[in-house]
N, C-alpha and C positions, 0 to 999 in steps of 0.2 A: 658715440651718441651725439647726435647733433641736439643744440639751442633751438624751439619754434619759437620760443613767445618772440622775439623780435620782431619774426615774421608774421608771425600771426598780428601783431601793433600796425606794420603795412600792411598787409590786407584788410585791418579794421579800418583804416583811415581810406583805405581806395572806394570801399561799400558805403559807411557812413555808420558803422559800428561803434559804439562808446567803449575807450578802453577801462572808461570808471565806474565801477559799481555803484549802490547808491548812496553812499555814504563818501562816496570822493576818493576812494582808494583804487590803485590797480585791481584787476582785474585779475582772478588765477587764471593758471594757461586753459584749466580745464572750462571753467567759465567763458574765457575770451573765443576757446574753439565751438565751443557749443552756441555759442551766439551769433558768430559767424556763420555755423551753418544752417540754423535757422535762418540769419535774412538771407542766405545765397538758396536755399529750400522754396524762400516763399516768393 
């Protein structure tokens, strides 16, 4: 089993993704993937 959130961290900073919630915390992997592909969707 491979590690994504790493990569999912590079691909949020390549699009212009926030890795922080809004409270200032990481982001879950499941959060950071889903938002990812919403802006890459839109």
């Amino acid at each position: 089993m491979s590690i994504v959130k790493p990569v999912l961290k590079e691909i949020a900073k390549e699009i212009g993704v926030d890795i922080n919630n809004g409270n200032g915390n990481s982001k879950t992997t499941r959060a950071l993937g889903n938002d990812i592909i919403g802006q890459l969707t839109h």
